[in-house]
C-alpha positions in Angstrom: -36.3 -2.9 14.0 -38.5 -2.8 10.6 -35.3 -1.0 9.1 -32.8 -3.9 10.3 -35.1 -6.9 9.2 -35.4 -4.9 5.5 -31.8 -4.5 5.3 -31.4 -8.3 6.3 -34.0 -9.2 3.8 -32.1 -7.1 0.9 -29.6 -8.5 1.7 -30.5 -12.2 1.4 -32.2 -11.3 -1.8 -28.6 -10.2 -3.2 -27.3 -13.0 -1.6 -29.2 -15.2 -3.9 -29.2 -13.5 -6.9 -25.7 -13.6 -6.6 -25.4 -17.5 -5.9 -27.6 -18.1 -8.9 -25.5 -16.2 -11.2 -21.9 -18.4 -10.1 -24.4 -21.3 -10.6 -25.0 -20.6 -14.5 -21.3 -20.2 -14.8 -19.9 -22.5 -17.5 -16.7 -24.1 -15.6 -15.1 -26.5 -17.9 -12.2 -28.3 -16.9 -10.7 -28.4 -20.7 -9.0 -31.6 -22.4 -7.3 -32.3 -25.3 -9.3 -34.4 -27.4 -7.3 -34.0 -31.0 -4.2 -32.4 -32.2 -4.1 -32.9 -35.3 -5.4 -32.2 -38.3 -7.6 -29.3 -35.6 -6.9 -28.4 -31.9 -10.1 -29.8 -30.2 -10.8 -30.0 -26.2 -13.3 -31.5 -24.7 -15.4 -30.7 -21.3 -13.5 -33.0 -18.9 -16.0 -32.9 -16.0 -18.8 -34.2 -18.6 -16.1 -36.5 -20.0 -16.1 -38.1 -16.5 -19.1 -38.0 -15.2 -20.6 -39.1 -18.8 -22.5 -42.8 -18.2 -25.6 -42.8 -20.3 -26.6 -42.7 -23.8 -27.2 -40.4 -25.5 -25.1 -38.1 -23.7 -23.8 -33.8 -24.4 -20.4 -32.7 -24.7 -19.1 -29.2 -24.7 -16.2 -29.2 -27.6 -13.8 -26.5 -28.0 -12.0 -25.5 -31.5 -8.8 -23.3 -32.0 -9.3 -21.9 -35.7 -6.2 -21.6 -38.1 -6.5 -19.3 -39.7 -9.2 -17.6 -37.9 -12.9 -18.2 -40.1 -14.8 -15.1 -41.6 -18.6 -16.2 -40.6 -21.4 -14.3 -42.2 -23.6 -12.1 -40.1 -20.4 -11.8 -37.5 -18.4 -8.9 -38.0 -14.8 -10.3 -36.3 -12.9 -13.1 -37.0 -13.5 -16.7 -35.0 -10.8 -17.7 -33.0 -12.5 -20.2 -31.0 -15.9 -22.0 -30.8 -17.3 -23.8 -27.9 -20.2 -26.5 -29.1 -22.6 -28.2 -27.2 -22.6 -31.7 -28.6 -25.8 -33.6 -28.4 -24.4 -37.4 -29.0 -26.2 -40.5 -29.6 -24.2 -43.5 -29.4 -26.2 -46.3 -30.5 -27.4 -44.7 -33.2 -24.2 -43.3 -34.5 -25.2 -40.1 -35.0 -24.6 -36.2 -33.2 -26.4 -32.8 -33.4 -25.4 -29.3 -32.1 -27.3 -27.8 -29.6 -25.3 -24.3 -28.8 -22.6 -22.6 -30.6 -20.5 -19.4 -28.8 -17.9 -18.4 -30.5 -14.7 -16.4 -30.0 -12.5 -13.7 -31.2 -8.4 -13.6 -30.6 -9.0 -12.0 -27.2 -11.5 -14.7 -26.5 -14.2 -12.7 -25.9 -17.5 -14.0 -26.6 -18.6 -12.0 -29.6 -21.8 -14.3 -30.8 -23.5 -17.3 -29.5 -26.5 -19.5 -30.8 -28.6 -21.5 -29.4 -30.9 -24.4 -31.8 -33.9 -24.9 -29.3 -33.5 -28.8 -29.8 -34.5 -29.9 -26.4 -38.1 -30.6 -27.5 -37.3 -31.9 -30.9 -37.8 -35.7 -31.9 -34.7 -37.5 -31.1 -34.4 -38.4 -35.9 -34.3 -34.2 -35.5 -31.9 -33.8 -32.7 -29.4 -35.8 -34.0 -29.3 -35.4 -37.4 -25.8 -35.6 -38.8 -24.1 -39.5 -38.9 -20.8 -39.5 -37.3 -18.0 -40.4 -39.6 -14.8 -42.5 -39.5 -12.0 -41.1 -37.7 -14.1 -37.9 -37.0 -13.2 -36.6 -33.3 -16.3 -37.8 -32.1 -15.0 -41.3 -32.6 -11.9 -40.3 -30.8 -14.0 -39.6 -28.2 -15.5 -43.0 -28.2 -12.1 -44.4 -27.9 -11.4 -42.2 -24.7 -14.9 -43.9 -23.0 -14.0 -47.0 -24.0 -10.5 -46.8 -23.0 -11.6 -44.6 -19.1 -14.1 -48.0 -19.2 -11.6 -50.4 -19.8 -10.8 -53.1 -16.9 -7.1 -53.0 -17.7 -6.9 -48.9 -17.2 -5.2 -48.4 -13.7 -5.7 -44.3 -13.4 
């Protein structure tokens, strides 16, 4: 009976574990944001579900050619950004960075720590003209839009 109610217990435990590792799993439901002049996606599921500002956005970039970074010994094919984005402000900063070689296989990623930073450090770059991040503003306002029947 002990023996039963440990292997029961072991087995919840794994059970768990395992739950909590599908729950970190990044599942983005990619769309196109731009075309042209780069090949940018955006994280549709925080697309829709975005209300509020400010507001993060996982963007993803096709490189062509593929970019030489120092300190990473492949070539980028791809990087995925977390986009901290304040609205109002006009104004973005990065909070993650993973990037991708030709197999996309994650061979670096970095993380800026900027949850606990004051909000003049977290978003530190203005947003400029006809930058994607504008073209992302269009998108809300067009998904807000009373004359959009989707």
């Amino acid at each position: 009976m002990i023996l039963l109610k440990s292997v029961v217990q072991a087995l919840l435990v794994c059970f768990f574990l395992y739950a909590t590792c599908l729950a970190q799993n990044d599942a983005h439901k990619w769309r196109t944001l731009t075309q042209t002049p780069q090949l940018l996606w955006m994280d549709g599921v925080q697309f829709d579900t975005t209300k509020s500002d400010p507001f993060e956005i996982w963007i993803l970039e096709l490189h062509k050619p593929a970019l030489t970074i120092e300190g990473i010994s492949a070539k980028v094919n791809r990087t995925k950004t977390l986009y901290a984005v304040n609205r109002k402000e006009h104004k973005y900063g990065i909070k993650k960075v993973i990037y991708y070689n030709n197999a996309n296989k994650e061979i670096w990623r970095y993380d800026y720590n900027t949850g606990k930073l004051h909000d003049e450090l977290k978003y530190n770059f203005p947003i400029p003209v006809n930058s994607f991040l504008q073209k992302l503003f269009d998108a809300m306002d067009q998904k807000k839009s009373p004359n959009n029947y989707e």
